[in-house]
DSSP file (Angstrom, degrees, kcal/mol; ACC not computed):
  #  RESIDUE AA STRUCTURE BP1 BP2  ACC     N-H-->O    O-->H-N    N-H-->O    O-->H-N    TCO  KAPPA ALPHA  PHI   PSI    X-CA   Y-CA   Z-CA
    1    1 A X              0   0    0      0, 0.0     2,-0.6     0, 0.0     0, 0.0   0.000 360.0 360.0 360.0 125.7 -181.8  135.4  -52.5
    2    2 A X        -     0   0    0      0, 0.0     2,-0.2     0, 0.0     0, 0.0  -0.769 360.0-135.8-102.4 131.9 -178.8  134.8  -51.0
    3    3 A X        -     0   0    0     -2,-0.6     2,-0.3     4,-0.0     3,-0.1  -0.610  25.7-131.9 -73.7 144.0 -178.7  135.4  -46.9
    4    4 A X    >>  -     0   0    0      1,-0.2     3,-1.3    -2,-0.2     4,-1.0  -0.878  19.3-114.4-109.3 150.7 -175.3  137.5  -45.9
    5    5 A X  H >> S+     0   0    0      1,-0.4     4,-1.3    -2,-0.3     3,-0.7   0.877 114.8  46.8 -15.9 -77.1 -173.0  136.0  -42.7
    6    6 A X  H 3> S+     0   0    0      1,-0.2     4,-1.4     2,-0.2    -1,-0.4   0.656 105.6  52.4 -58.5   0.8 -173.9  139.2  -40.6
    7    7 A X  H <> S+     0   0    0     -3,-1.3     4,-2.8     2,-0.2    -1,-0.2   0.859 112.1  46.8-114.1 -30.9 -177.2  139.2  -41.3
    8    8 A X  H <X S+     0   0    0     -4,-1.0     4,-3.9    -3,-0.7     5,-0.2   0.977 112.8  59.7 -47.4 -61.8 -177.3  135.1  -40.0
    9    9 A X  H  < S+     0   0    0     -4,-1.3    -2,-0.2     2,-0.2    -1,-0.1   0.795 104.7  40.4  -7.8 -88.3 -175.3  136.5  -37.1
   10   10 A X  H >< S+     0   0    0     -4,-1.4     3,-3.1     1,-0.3    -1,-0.2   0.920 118.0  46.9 -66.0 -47.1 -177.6  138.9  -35.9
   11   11 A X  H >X S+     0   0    0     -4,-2.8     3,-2.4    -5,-0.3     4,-1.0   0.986 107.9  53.8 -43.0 -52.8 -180.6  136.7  -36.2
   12   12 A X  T 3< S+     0   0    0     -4,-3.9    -1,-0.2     1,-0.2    -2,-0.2   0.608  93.2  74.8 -69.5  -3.2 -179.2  133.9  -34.8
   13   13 A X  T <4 S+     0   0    0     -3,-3.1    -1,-0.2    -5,-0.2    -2,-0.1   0.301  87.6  67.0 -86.1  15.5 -178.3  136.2  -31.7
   14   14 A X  T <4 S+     0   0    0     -3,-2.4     2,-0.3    -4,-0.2    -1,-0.2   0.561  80.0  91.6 -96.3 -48.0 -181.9  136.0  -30.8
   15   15 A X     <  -     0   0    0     -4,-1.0     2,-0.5   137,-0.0   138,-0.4  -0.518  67.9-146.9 -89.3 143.1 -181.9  132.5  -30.1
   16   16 A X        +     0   0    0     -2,-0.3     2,-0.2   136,-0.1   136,-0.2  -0.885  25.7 175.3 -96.2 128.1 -181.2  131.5  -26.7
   17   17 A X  E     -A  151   0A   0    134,-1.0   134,-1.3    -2,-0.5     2,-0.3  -0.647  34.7-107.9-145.6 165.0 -179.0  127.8  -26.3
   18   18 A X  E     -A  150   0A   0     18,-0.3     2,-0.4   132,-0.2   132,-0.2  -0.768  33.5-124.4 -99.4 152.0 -177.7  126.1  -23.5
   19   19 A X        +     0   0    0    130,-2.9    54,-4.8    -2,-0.3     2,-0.3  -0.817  37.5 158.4-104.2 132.0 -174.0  126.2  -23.1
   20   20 A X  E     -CD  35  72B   0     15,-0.9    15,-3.4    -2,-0.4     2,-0.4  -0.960  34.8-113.5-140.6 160.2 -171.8  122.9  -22.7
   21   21 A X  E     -CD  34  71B   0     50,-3.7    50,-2.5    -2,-0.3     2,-0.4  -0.904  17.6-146.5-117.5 164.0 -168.3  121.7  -23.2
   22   22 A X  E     -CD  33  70B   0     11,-6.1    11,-2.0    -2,-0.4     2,-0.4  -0.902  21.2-165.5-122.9 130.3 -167.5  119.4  -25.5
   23   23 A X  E     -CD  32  69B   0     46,-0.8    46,-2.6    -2,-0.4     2,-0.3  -0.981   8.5-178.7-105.5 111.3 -164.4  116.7  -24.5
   24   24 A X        -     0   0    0      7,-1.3     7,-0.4    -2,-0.4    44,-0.1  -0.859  13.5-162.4-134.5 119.7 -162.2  114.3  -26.3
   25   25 A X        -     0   0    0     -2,-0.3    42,-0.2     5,-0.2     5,-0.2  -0.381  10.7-179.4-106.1 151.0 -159.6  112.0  -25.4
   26   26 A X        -     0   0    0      3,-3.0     2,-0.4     1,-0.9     4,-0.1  -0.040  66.4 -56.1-140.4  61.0 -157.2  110.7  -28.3
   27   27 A X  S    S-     0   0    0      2,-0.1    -1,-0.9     1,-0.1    38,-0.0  -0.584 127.1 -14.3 -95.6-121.9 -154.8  108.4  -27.1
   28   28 A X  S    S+     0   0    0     -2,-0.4     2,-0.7    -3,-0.1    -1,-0.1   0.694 118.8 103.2 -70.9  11.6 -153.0  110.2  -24.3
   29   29 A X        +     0   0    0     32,-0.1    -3,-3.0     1,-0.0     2,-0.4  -0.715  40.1 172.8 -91.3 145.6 -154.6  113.8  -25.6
   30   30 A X        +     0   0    0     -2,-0.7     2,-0.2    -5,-0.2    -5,-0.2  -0.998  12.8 135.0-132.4 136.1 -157.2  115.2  -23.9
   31   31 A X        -     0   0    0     -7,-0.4    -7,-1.3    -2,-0.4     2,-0.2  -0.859  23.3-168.4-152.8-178.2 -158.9  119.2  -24.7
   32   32 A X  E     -C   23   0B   0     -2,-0.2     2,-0.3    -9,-0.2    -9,-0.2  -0.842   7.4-142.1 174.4 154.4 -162.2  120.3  -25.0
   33   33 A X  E     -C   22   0B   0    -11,-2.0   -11,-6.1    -2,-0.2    52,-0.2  -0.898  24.5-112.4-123.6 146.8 -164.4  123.5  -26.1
   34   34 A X  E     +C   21   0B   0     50,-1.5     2,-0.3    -2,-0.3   -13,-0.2  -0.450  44.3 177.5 -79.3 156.1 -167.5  125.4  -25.1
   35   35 A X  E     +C   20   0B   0    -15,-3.4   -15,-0.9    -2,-0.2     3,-0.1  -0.867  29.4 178.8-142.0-178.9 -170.0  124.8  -27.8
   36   36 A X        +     0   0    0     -2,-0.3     2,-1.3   -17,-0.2   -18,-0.3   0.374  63.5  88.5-150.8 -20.9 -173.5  125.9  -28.0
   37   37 A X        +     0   0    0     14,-0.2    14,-0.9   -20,-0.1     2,-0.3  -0.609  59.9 122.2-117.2  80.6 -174.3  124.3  -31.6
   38   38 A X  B     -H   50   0C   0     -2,-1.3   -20,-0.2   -20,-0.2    12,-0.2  -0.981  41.5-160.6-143.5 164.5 -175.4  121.3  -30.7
   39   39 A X        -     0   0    0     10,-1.4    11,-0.1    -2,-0.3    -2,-0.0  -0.359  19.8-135.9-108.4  37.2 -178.6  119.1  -31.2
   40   40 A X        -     0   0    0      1,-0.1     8,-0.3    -2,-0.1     3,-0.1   0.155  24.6-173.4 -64.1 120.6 -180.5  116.2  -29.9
   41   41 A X        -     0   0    0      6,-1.2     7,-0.2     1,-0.2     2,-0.1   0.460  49.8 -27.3 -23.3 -61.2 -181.7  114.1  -32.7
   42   42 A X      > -     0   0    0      1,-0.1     5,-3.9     5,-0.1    -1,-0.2  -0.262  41.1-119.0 125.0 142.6 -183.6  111.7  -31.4
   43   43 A X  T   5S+     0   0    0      3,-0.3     2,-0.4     1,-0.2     3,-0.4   0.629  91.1  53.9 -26.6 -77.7 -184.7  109.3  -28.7
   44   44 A X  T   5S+     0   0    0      1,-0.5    -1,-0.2     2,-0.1     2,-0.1  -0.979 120.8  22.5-141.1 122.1 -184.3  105.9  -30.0
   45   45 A X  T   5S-     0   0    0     -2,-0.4     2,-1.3    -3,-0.1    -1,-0.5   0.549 104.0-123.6 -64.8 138.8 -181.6  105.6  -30.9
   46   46 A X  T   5 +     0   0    0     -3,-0.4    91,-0.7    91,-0.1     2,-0.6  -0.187  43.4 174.0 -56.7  86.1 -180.3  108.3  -28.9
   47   47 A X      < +     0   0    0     -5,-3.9    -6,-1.2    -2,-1.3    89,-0.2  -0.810  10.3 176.2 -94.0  87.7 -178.6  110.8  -31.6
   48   48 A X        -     0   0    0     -2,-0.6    87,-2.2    -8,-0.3     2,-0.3  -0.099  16.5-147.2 -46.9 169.3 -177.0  114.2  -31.1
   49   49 A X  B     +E  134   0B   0     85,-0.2   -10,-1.4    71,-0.0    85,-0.3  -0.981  15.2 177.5-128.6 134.9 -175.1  116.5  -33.7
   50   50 A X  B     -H   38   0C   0     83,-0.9    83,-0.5    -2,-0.3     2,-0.3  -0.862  17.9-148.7-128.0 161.4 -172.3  118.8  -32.7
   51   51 A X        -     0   0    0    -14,-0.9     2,-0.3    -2,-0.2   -14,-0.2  -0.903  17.3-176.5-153.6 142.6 -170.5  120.8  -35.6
   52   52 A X        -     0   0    0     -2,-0.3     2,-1.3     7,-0.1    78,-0.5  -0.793  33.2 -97.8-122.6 128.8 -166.8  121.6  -35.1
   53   53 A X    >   -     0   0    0     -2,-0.3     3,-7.5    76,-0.2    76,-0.2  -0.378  26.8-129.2 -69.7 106.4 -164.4  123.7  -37.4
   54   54 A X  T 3  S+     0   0    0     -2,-1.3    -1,-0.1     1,-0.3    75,-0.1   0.404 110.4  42.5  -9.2 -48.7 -162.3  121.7  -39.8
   55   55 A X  T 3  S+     0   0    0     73,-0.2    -1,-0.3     4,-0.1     5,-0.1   0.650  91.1 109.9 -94.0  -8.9 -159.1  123.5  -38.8
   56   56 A X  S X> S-     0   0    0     -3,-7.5     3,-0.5     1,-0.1     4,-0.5  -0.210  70.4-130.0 -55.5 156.9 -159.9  123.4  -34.7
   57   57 A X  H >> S+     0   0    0      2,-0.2     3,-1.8     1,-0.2     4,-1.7   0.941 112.2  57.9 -49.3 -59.5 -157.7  121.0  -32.5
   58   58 A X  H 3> S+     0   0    0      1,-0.3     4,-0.9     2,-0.1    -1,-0.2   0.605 106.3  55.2 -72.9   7.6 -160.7  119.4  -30.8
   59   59 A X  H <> S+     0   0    0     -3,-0.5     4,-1.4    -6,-0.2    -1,-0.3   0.731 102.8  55.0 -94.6 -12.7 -162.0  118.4  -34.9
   60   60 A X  H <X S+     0   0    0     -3,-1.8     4,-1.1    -4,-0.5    -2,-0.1   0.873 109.7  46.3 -80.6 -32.3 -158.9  116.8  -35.4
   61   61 A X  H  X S+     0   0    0     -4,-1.7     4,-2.3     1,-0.2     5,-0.4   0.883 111.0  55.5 -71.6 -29.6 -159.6  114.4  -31.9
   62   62 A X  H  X>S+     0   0    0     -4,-0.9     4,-2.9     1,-0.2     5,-0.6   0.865  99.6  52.4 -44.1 -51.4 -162.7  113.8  -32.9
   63   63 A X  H  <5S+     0   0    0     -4,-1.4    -1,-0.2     2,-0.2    -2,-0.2   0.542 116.9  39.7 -79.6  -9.9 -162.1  112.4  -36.2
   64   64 A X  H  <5S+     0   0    0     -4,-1.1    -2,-0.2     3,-0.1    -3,-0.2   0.847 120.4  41.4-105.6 -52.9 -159.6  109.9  -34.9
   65   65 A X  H  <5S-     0   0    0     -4,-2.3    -3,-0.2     1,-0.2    -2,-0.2   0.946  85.5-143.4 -67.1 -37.9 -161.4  108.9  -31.6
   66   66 A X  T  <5 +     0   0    0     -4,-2.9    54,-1.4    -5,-0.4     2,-0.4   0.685  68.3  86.5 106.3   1.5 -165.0  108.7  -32.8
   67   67 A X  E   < + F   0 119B   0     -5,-0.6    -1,-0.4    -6,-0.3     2,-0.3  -0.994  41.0 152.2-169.1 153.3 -166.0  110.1  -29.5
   68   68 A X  E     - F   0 118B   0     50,-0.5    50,-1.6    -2,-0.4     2,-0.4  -0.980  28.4-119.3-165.6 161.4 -166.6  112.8  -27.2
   69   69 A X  E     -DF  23 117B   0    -46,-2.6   -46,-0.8    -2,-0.3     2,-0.6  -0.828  10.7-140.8-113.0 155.8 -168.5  113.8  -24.3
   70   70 A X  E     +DF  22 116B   0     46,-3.2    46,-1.8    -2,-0.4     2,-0.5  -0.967  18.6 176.9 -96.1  99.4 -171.0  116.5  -23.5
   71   71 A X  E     -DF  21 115B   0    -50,-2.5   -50,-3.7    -2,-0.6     2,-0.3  -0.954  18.1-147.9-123.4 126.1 -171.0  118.2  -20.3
   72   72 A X  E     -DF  20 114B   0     42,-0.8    42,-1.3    -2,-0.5     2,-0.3  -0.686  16.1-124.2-107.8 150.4 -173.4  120.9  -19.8
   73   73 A X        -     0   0    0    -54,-4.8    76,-2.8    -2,-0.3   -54,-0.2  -0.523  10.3-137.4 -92.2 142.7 -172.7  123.7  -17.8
   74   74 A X  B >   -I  148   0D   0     74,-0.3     3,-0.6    -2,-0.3    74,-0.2  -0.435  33.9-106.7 -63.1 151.5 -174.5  125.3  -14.6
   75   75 A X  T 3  S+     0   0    0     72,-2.9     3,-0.1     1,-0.3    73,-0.1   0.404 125.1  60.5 -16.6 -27.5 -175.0  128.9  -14.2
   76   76 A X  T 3  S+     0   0    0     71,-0.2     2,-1.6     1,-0.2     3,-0.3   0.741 101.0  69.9-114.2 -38.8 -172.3  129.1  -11.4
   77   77 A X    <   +     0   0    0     -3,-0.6     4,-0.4     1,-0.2    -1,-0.2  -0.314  55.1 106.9 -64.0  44.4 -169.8  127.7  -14.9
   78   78 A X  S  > S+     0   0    0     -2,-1.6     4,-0.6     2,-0.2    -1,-0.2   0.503  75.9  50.6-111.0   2.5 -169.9  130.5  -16.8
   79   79 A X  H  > S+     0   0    0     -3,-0.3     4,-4.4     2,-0.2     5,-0.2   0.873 117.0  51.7 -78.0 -39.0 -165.7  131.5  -15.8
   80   80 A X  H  4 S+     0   0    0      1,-0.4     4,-0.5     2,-0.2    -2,-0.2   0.637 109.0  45.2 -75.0 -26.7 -165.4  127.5  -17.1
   81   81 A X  H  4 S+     0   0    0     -4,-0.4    -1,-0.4     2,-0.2     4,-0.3   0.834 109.1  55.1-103.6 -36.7 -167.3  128.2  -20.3
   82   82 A X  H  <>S+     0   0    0     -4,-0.6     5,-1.0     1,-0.2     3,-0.4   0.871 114.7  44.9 -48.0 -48.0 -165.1  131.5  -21.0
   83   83 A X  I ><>S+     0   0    0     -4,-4.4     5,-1.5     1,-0.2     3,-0.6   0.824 113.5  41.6 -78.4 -15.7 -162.0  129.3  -20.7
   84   84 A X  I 3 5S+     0   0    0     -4,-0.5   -50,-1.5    -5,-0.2    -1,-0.2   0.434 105.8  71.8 -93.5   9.8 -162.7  126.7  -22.5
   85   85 A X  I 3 5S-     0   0    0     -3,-0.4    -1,-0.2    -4,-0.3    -2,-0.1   0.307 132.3 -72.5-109.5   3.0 -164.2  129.3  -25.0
   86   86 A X  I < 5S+     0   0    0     -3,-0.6    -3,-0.1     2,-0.3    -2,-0.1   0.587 105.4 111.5 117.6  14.7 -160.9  130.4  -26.0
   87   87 A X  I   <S+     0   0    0     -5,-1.0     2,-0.5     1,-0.3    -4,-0.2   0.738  89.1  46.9 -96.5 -28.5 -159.3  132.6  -22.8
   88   88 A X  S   <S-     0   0    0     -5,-1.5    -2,-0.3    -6,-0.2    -1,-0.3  -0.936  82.4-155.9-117.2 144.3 -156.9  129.7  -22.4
   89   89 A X    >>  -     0   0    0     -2,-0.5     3,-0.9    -3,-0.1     4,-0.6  -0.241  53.1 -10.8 -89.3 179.8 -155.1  128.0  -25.2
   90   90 A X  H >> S-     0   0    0      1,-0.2     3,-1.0     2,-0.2     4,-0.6   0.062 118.6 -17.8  53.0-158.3 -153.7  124.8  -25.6
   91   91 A X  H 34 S+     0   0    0      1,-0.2     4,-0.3     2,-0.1    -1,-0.2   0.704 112.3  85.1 -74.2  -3.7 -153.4  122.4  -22.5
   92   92 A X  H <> S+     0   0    0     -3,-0.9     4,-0.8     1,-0.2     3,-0.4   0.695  81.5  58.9 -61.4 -11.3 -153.8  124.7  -20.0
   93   93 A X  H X< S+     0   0    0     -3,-1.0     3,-2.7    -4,-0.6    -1,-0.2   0.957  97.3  61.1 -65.8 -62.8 -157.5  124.6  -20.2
   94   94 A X  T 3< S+     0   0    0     -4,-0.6     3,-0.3     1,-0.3    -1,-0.2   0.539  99.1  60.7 -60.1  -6.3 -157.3  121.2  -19.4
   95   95 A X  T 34 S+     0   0    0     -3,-0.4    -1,-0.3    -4,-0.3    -2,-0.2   0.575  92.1  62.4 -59.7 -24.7 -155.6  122.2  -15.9
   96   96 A X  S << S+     0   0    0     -3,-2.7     2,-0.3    -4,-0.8    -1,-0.2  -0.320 101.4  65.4-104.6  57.3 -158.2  124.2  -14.5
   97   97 A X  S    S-     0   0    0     -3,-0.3     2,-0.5     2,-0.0    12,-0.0  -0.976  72.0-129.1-153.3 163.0 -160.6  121.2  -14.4
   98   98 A X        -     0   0    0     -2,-0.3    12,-1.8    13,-0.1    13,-0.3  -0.909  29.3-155.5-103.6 125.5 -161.0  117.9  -12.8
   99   99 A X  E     -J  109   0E   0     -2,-0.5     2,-0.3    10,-0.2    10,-0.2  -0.842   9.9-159.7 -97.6 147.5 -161.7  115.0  -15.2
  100  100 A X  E     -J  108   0E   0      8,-0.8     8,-2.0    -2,-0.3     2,-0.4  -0.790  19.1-137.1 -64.2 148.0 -163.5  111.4  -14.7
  101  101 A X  E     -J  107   0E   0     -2,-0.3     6,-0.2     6,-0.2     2,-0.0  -0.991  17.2-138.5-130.1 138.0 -162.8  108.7  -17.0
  102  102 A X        -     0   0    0      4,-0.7     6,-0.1    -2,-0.4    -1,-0.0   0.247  35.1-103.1 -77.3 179.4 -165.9  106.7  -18.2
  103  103 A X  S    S+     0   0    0      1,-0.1     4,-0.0     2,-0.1    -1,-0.0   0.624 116.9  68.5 -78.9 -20.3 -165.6  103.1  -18.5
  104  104 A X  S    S-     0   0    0      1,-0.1    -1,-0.1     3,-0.0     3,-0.1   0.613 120.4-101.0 -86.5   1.9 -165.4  103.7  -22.6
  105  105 A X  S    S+     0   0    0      1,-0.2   -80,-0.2     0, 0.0    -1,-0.1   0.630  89.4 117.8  99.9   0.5 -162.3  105.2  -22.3
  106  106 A X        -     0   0    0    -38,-0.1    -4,-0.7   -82,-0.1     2,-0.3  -0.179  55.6-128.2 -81.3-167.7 -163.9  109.4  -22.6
  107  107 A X  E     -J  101   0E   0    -84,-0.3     2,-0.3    -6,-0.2    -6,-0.2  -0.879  16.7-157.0-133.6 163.1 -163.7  111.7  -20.0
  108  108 A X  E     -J  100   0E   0     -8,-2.0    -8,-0.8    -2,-0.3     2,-0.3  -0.971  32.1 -95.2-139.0 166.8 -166.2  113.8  -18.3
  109  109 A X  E     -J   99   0E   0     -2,-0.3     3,-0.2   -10,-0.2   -10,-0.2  -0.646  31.1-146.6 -64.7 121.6 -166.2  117.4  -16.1
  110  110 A X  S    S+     0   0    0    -12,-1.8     2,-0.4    -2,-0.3    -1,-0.1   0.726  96.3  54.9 -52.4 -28.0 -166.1  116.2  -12.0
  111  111 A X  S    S+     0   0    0    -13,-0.3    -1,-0.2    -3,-0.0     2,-0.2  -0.801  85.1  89.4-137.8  90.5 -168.1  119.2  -11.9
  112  112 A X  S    S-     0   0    0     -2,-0.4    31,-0.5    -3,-0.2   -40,-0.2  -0.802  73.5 -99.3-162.1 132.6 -171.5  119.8  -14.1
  113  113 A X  S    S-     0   0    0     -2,-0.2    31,-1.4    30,-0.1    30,-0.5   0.702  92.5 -58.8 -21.6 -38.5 -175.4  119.5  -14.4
  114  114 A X  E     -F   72   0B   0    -42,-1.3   -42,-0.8    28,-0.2     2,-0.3  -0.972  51.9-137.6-178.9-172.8 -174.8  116.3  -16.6
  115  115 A X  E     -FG  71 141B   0     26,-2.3    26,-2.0    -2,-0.3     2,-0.3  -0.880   5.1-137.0 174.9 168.3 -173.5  114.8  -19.4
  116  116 A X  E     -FG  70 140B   0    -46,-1.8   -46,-3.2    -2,-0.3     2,-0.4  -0.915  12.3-144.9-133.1 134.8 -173.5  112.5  -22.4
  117  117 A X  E     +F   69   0B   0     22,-2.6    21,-0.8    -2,-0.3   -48,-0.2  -0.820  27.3 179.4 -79.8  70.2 -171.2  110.0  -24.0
  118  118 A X  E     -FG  68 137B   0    -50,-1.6   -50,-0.5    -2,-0.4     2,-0.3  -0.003  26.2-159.7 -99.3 169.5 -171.3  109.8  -27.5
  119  119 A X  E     -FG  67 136B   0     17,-1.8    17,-3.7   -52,-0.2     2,-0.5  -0.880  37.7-115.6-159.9 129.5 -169.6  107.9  -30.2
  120  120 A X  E     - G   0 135B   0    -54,-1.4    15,-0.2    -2,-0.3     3,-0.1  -0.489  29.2-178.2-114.8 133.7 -169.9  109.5  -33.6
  121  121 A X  E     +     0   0B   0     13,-2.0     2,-0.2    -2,-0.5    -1,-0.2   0.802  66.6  31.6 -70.5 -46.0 -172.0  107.6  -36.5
  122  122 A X  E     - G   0 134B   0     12,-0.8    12,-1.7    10,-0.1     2,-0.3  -0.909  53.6-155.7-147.0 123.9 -171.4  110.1  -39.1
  123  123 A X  E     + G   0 133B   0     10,-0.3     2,-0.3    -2,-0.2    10,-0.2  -0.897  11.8 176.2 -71.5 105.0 -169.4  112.7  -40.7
  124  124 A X        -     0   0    0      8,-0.9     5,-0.0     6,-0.5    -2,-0.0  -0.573  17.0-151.1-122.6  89.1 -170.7  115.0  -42.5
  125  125 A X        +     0   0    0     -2,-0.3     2,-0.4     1,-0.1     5,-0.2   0.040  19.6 179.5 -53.7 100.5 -168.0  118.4  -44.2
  126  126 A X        -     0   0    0      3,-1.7     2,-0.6     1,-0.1     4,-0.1  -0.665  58.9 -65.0-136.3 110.0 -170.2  121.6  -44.6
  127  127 A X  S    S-     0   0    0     -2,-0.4    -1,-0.1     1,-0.3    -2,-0.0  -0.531 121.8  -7.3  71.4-107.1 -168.0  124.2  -46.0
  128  128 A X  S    S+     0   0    0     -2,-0.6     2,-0.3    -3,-0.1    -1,-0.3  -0.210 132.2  67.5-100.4  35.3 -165.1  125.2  -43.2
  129  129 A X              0   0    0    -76,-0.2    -3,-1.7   -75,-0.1   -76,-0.2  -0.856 360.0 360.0-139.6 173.1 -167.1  122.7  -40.7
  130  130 A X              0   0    0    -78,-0.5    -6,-0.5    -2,-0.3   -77,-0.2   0.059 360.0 360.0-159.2 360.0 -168.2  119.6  -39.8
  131        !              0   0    0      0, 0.0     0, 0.0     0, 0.0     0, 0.0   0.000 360.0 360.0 360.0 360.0    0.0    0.0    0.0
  132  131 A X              0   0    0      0, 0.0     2,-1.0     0, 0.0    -8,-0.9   0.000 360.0 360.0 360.0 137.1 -170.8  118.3  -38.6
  133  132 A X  E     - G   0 123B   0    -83,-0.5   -83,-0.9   -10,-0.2     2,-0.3  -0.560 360.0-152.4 -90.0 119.5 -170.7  114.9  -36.5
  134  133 A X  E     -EG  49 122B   0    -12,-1.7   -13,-2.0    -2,-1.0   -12,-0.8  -0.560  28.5-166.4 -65.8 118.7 -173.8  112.7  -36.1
  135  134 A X  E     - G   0 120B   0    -87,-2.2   -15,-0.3    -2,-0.3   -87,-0.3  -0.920  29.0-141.9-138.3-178.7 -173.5  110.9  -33.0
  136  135 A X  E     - G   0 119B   0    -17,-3.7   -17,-1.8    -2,-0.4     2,-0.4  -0.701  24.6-143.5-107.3 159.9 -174.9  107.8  -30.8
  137  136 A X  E     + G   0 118B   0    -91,-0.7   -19,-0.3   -19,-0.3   -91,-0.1  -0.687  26.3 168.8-102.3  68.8 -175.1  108.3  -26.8
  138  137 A X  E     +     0   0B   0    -21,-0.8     2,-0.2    -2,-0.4   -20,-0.1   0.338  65.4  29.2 -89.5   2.3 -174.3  105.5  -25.3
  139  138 A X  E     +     0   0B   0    -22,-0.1   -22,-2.6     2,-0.0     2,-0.3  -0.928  60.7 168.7-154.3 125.0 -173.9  106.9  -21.5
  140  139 A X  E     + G   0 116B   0     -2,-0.2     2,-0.3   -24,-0.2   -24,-0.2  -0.949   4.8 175.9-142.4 152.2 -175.9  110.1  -19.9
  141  140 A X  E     - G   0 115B   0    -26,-2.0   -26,-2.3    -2,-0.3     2,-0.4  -0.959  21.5-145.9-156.6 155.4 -176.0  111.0  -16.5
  142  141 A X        -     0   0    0     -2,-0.3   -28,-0.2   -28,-0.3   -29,-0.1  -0.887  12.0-176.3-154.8 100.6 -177.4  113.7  -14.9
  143  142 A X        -     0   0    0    -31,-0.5     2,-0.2   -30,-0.5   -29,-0.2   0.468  67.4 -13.4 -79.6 -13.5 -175.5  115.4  -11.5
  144  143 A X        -     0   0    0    -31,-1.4    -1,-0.2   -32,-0.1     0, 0.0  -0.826  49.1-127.3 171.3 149.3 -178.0  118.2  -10.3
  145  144 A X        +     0   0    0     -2,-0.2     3,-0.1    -3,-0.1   -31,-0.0  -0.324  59.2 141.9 -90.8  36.0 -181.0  120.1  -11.5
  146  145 A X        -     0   0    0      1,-0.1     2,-0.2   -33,-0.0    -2,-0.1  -0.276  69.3 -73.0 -59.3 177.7 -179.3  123.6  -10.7
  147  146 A X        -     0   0    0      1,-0.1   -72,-2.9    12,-0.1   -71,-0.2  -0.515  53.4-128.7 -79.1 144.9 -180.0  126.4  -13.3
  148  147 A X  B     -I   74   0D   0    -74,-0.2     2,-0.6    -2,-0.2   -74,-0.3  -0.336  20.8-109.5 -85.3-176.5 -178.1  125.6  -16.3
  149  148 A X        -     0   0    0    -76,-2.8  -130,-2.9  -130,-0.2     2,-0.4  -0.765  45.1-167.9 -97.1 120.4 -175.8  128.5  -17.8
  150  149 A X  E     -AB  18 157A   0      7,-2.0     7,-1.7    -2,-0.6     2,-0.5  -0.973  10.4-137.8-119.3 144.4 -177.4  130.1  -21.4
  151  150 A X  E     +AB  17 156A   0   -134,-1.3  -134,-1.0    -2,-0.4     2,-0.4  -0.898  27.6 142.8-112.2 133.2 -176.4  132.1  -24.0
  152  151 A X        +     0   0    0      3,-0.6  -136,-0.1    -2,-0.5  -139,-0.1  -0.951  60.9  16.4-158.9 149.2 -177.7  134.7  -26.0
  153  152 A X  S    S-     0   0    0     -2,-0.4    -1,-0.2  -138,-0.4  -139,-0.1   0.913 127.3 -60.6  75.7  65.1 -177.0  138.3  -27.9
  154  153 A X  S    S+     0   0    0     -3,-0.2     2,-0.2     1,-0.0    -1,-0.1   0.674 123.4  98.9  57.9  15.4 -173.1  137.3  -27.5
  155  154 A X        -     0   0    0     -5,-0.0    -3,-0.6     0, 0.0     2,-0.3  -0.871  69.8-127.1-151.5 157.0 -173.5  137.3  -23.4
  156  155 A X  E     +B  151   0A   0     -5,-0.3     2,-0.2    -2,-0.2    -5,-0.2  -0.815  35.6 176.4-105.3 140.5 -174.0  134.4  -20.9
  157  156 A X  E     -B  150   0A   0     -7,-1.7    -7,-2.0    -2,-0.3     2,-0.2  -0.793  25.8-121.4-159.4 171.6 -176.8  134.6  -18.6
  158  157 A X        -     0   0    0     -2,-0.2     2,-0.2    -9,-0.1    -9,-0.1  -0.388  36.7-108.7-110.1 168.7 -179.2  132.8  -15.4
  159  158 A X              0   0    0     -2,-0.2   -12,-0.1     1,-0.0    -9,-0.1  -0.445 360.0 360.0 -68.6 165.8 -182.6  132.1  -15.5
  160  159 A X              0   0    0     -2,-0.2    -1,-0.0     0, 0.0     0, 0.0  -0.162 360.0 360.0-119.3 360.0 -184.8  134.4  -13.3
C-alpha cells in the first residue's frame, strides 16, 4: 500500500513541533529558514538531523559550509518565523534581524530562547531532499519564555 502526499499532509498536521530558524554562513553569505523538521538524535555525541530541499538556497550553504545553527523561536517570534518562512526573499530577511557570530565562524539570532551550533557529519539525498546528520558542538540557552509551535498549518502559544 502505497501512502498518497495529501493523505501524509493531513496526518502530519496533527503533530505539534517547535518552530526554529535554521542559519548558515558561507564565506561572506549569510540566509536562513524557519524549519520545523528537525530532530535531536542523541546525547552523546550530541546529533541532530535537519532536512533541507535540494533546490533551496539555504541547501546549497549548507553543503559547502558543513554548518549551521539552530535558533529556536519564542512565542513573541512568530512575525520572525513568517519571514524567514518565505514572506521575504532573498537578503532581505537577513536585514530584519540582528546576528552574533560564534567563535566557529556561524552566526546566531541576538534575539531567541536558544540555540545550537552544529557541524554536519552526514549527508544523506532522499528524493527532492536532504537530510543532514549533524554534531552540536555549541548550545546555549537565553530564556525559558514560551517557545512558538506549530500545528494544523497555524502557529500558536501554550496556554
Amino acid at each position: 500500500m502505497i501512502v498518497e502526499p495529501e493523505a501524509l499532509r493531513q496526518v502530519m498536521r496533527s503533530w505539534t513541533t517547535g518552530v526554529a530558524i535554521l542559519l548558515s554562513r558561507h564565506q561572506e553569505e549569510t540566509y536562513g529558514i524557519t524549519v520545523n523538521s528537525l530532530s535531536s538524535l542523541a546525547l552523546d555525541p550530541p546529533l541532530i538531523a535537519v532536512t533541507l530541499m535540494n533546490d533551496s538556497y539555504i541547501h546549497r550553504l549548507v553543503s559547502r559550509s558543513h554548518a549551521f545553527t539552530i535558533n529556536i523561536l519564542s512565542a513573541a517570534q512568530r512575525e520572525l518565523a513568517e519571514i524567514f518562512a518565505g514572506k521575504l526573499q532573498g537578503k532581505e530577511r537577513m536585514t530584519s534581524v540582528e546576528v552574533q557570530s560564534l567563535p566557529s565562524g556561524s552566526v546566531v539570532l541576538r534575539e531567541c530562547l536558544s540555540w545550537l551550533d552544529c557541524r554536519v557529519t552526514h549527508i544523506q539525498p532522499v528524493g527532492p531532499n536532504t537530510l543532514f546528520f549533524a554534531e552540536v558542538v555549541a548550545a546555549q540557552v537565553y530564556s525559558l519564555d514560551d517557545p512558538l509551535v506549530y500545528h494544523n498549518r497555524a502557529y500558536h502559544r501554550l496556554a
